[in-house]
C-alpha positions as CSV (number, residue, x, y, z in Angstrom):
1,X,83.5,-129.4,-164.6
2,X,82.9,-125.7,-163.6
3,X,79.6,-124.0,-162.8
4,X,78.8,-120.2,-163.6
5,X,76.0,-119.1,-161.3
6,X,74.5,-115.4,-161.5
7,X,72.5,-113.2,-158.6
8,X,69.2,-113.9,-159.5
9,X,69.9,-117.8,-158.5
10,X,70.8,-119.3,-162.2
11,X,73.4,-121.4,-162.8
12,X,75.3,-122.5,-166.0
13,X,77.6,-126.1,-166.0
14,X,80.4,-126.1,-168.6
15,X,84.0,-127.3,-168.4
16,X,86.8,-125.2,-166.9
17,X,89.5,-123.6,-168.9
18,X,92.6,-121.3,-168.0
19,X,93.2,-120.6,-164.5
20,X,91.3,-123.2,-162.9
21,X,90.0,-121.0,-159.4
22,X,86.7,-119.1,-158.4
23,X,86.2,-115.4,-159.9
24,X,83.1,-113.3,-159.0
25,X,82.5,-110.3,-161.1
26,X,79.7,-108.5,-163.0
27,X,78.9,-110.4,-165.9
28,X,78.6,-108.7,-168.8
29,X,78.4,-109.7,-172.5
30,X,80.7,-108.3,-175.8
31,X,79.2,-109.1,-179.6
32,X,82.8,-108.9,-181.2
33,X,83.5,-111.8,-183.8
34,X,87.4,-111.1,-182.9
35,X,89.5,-109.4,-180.8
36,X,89.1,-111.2,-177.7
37,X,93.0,-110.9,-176.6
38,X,92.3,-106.9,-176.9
39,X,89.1,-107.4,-175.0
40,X,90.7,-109.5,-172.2
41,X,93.4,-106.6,-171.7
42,X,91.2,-103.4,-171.8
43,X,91.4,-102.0,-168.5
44,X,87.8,-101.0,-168.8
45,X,86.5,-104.7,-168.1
46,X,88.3,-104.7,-164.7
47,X,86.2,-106.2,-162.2
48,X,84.1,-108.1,-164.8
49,X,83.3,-111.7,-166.0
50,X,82.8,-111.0,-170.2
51,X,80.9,-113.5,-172.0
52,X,81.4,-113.7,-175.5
53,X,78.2,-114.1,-177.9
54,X,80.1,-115.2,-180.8
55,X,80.9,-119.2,-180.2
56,X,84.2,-119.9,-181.5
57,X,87.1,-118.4,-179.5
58,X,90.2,-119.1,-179.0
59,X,90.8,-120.1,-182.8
60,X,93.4,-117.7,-183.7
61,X,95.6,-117.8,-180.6
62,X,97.3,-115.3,-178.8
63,X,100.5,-113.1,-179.9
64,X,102.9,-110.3,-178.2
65,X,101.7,-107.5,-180.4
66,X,97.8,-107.2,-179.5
67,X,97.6,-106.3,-175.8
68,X,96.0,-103.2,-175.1
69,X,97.7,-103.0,-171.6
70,X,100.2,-104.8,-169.7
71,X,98.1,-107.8,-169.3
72,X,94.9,-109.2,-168.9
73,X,92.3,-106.8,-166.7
74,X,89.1,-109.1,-166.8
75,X,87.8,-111.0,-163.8
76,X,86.4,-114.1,-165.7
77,X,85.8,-115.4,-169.1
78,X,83.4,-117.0,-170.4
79,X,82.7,-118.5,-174.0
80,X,80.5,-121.5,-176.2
81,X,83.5,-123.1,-177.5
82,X,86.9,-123.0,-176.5
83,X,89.4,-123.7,-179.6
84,X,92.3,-125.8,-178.3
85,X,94.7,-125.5,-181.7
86,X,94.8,-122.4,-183.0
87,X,95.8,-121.5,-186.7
88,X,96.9,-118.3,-187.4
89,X,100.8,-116.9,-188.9
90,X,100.8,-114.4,-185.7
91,X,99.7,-117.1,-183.4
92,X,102.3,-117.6,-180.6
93,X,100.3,-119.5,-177.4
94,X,97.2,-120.7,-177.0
95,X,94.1,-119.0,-175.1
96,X,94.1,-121.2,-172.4
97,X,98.0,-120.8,-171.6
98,X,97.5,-117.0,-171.5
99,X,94.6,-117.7,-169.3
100,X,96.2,-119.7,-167.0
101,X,99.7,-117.8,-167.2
102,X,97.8,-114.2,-165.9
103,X,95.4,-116.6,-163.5
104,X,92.1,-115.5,-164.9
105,X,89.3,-117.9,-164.8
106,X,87.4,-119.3,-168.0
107,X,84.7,-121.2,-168.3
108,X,83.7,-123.0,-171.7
109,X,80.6,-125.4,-173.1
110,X,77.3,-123.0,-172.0
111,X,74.9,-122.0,-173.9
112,X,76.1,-118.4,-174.1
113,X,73.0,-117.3,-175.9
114,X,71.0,-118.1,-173.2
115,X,72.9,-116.6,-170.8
116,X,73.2,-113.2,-173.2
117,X,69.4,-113.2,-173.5
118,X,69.0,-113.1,-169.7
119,X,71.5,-110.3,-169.6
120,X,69.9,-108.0,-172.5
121,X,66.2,-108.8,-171.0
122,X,67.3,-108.5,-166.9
123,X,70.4,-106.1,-167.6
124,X,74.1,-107.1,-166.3
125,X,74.0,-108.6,-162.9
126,X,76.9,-110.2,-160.2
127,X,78.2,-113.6,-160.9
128,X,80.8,-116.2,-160.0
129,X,82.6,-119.1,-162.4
130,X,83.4,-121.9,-159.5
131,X,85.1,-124.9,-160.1
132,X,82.4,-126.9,-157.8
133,X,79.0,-126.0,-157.3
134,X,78.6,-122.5,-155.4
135,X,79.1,-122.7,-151.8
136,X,75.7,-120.6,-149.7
137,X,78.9,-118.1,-148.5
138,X,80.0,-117.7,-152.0
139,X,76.5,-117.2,-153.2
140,X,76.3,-114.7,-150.1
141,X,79.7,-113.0,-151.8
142,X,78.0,-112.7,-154.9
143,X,74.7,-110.6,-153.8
144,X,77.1,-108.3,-151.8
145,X,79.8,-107.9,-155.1
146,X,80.7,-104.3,-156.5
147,X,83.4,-102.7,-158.5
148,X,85.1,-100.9,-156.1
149,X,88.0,-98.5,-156.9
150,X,88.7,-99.7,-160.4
151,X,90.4,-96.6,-161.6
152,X,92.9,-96.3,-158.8
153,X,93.6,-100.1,-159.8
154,X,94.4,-99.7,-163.8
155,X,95.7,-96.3,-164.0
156,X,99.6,-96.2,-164.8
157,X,101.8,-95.7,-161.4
158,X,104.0,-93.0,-162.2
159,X,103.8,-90.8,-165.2
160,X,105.8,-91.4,-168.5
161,X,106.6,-89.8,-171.7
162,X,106.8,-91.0,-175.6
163,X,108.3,-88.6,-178.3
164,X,106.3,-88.2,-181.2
165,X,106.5,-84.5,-182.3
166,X,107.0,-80.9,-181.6
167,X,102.9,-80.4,-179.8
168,X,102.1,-82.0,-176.4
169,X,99.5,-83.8,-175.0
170,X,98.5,-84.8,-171.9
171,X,96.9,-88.4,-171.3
172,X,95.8,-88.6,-167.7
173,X,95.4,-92.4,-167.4
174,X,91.8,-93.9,-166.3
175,X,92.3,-97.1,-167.7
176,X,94.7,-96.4,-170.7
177,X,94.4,-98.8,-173.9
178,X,98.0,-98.5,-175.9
179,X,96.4,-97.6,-179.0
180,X,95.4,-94.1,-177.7
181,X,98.6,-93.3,-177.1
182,X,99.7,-95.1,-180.6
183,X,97.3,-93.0,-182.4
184,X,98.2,-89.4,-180.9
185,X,101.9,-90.5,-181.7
186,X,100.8,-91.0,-185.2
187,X,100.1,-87.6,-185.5
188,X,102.8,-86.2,-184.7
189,X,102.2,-85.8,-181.1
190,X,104.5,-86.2,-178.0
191,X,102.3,-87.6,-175.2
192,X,103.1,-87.5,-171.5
193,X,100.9,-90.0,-169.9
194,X,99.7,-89.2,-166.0
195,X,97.8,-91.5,-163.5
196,X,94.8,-90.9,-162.5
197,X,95.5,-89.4,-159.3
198,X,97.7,-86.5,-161.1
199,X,96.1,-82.7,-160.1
200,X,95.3,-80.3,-162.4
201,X,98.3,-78.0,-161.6
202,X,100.1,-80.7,-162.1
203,X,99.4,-80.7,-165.7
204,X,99.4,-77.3,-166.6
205,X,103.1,-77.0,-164.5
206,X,104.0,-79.7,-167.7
207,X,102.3,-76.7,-170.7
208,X,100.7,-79.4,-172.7
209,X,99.3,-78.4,-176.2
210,X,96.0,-80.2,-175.2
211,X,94.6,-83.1,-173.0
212,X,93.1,-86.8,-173.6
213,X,91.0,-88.1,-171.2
214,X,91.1,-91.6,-171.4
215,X,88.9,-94.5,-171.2
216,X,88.5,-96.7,-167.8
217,X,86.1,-98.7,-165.7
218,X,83.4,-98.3,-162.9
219,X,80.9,-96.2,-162.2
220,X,82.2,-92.5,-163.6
221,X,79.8,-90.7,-160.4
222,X,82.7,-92.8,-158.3
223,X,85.4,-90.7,-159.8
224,X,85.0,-87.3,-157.1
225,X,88.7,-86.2,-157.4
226,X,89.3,-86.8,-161.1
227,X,85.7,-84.6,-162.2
228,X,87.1,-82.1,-159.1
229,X,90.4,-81.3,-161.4
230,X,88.8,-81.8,-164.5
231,X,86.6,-78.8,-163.5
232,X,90.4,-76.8,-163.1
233,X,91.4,-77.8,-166.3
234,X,88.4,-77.3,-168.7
235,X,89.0,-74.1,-170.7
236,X,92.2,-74.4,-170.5
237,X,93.9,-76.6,-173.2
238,X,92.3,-78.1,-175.8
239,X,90.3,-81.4,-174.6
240,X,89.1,-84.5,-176.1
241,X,87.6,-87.2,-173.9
242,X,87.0,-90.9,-175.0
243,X,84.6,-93.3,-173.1
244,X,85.2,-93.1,-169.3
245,X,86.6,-89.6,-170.2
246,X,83.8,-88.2,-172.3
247,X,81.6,-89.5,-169.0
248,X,84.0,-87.6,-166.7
249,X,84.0,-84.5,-168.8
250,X,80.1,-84.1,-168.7
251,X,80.2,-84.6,-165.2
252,X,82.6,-81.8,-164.9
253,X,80.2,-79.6,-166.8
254,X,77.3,-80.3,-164.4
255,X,75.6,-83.2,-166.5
256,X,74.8,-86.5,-165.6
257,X,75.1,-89.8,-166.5
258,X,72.9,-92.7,-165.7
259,X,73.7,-96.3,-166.0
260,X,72.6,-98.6,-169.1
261,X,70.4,-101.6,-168.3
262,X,73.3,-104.1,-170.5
263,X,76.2,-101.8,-171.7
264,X,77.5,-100.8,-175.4
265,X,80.5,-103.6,-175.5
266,X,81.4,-105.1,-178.9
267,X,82.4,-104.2,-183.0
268,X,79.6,-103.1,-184.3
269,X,78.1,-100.4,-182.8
270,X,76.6,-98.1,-185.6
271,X,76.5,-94.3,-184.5
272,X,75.7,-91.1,-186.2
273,X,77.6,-88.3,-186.3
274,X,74.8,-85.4,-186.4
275,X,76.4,-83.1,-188.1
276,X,77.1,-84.9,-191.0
277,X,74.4,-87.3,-191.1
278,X,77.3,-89.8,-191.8
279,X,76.4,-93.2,-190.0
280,X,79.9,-95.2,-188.6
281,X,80.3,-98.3,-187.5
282,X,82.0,-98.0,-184.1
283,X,84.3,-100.5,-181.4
284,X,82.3,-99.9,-177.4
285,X,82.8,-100.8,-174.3
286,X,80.9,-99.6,-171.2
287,X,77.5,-99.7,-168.8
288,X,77.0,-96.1,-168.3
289,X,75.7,-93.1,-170.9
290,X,75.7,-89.4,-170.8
291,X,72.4,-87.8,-170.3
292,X,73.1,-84.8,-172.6
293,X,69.6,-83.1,-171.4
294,X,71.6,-82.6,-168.2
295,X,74.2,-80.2,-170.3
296,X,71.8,-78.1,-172.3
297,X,73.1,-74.5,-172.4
298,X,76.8,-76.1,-171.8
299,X,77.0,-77.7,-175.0
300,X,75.4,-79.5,-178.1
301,X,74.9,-83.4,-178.9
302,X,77.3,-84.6,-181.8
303,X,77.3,-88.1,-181.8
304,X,74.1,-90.4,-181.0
305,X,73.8,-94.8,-180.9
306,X,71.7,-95.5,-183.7
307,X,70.1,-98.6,-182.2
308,X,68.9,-97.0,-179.1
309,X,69.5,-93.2,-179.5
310,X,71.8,-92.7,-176.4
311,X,74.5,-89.8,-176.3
312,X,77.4,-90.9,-178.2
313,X,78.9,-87.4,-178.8
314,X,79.3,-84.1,-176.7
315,X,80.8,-80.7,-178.3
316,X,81.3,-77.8,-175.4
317,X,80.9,-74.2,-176.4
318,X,84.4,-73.0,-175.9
319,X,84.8,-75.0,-179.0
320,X,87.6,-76.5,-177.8
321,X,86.1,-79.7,-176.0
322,X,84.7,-82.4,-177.0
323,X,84.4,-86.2,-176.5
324,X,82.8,-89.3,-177.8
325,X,81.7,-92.2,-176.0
326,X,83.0,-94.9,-178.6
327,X,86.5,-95.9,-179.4
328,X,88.1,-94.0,-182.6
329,X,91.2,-95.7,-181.5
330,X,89.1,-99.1,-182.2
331,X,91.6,-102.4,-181.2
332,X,89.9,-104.1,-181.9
333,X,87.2,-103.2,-184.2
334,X,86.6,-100.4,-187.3
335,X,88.6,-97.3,-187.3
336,X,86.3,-95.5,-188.7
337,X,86.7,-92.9,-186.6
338,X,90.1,-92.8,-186.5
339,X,90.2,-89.3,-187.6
340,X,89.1,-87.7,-184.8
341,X,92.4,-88.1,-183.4
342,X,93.8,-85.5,-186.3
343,X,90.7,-83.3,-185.8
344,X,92.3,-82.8,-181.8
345,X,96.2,-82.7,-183.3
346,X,94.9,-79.7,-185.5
347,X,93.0,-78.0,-182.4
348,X,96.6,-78.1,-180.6
């Protein structure tokens, strides 16, 4: 037995799964049909419980290939039915043994579209998946819960380098998924990854060909050293900003960005490039948007979420900047978009 109990006093009984302990996190739910081990290790769900909407999980195990980072970065997870054999040729473990090998917390056997209902009509909100009913201090816990430093917790701890080609690029690291790196090496691009905490003359003492700005977690507005050096680096290198970084960029231009009542997080996001007219179907993950009223006169709206119109896109006018708040890099999910990595190579 295990309970999942939310802020506003609901609670949720299914059966335990993985690490059997108490996690409190903001829950949060992800439409994806697949790709929960890429999910679980995306460094942008740290501090947060992730419910999945589709039921079945679990049903085509886990392998050594997939992980996005070095391990799983979610607080809690939470899904309708848990799939104890899994069939698949790349299958190596089971869900529930990587679950309970990293210590994260699962909970199985709730009505999940209940619970994602609440979420979409309330917006996200605190929880905690106990293994006995919630104690009054743990509900206590749970009113006072927030995402505190997530960056400083993801970001790589010393800086590193893979050779790819004879151009450079700069990753600083907010909450890294591999396949950035992967795709930028695909194109013929040596990448020197940098934590979070690297400073701008830091990176232009290393005379990269451009900079990524990564994805990450957390509140971007929390982020007052990384915009501060970002503002130091912007017209100096080529740029291209994904998720976390596209949010940090626009902050660095003086925009704003305001947070999302449930998030972007799944497969299927459709979004329209403006220029174009072209309509993709893009992999998200995150609770906060880009107001791009706030960076009129700085630069022009490219990209916008065709369900609920919010900024997806952001060109600068040096015409050398530019970021996007979906995944091109995908994993999982459509890559679509995938060529926006060879629209930065060619900027370099």
């Amino acid at each position: 037995m295990a309970y999942l109990y939310l802020i506003d006093g609901t609670v949720f009984e299914g059966e335990s799964f993985g690490y059997a302990a108490d996690a409190m996190g903001e829950v949060v739910f992800n439409t994806g049909m697949t790709g929960y081990q890429e999910l679980l290790t995306d460094p942008s769900y740290a501090g947060q419980i992730v419910t999945m909407t589709y039921p079945l999980i679990g049903n085509y195990g886990i392998n050594s290939f997939d992980d996005e980072s070095d391990g799983p970065k979610v607080r809690g997870f939470v899904v309708r039915d848990y799939c104890e054999y899994p069939s698949n040729w790349r299958s190596e473990e089971t869900l529930d043994k990587y679950l309970k090998d990293h210590k994260i917390a699962g909970i199985q056997g709730i009505d999940t579209r209940a619970l994602t209902k609440k979420l979409r009509s309330i917006g996200t909100m605190n929880g905690i998946i106990c293994q006995n009913y919630p104690t009054p201090e743990q509900i206590k816990a749970v009113q006072n819960y927030r995402i505190e430093n997530p960056v400083e917790q993801v970001t790589a701890s010393k800086s590193y380098e893979i050779i790819g080609g004879a151009k450079r690029v700069a990753v600083i690291d907010y909450g890294l998924k591999r396949n950035i790196v992967d795709s930028l090496v695909k194109c013929g691009l040596t990448v020197r990854v940098f934590p979070a905490s690297v400073t701008a003359e830091t990176v232009l003492d290393y005379n990269p060909d451009g900079i990524m700005l990564t994805n990450g977690p957390g509140d971007p507005k929390d982020n007052v050293f990384e915009i501060a050096q970002l503002k130091k680096l912007i017209g100096k290198k080529p740029i291209f900003g994904i998720c976390l970084g596209h949010q940090l960029l626009a902050l660095a231009k003086g925009g704003n960005t305001v947070k999302m009542p449930y998030g972007h997080r799944g497969s299927n996001q459709p979004v329209k490039d403006l220029e174009s007219g072209r309509i993709y179907i893009t992999s998200q993950n995150h609770g906060y948007c880009v107001d791009a009223d706030s960076l009129k006169g700085v630069g022009r709206l490219s990209h916008v979420n065709w369900n609920d119109r919010t900024c997806e896109g952001m060109e600068y006018d040096d015409g050398r900047t530019f970021s996007v708040q979906f995944h091109p890099e995908a994993s999982p999910g459509p890559k679509d978009t995938s060529f926006l990595f060879e629209k930065f190579a060619k900027m370099l």
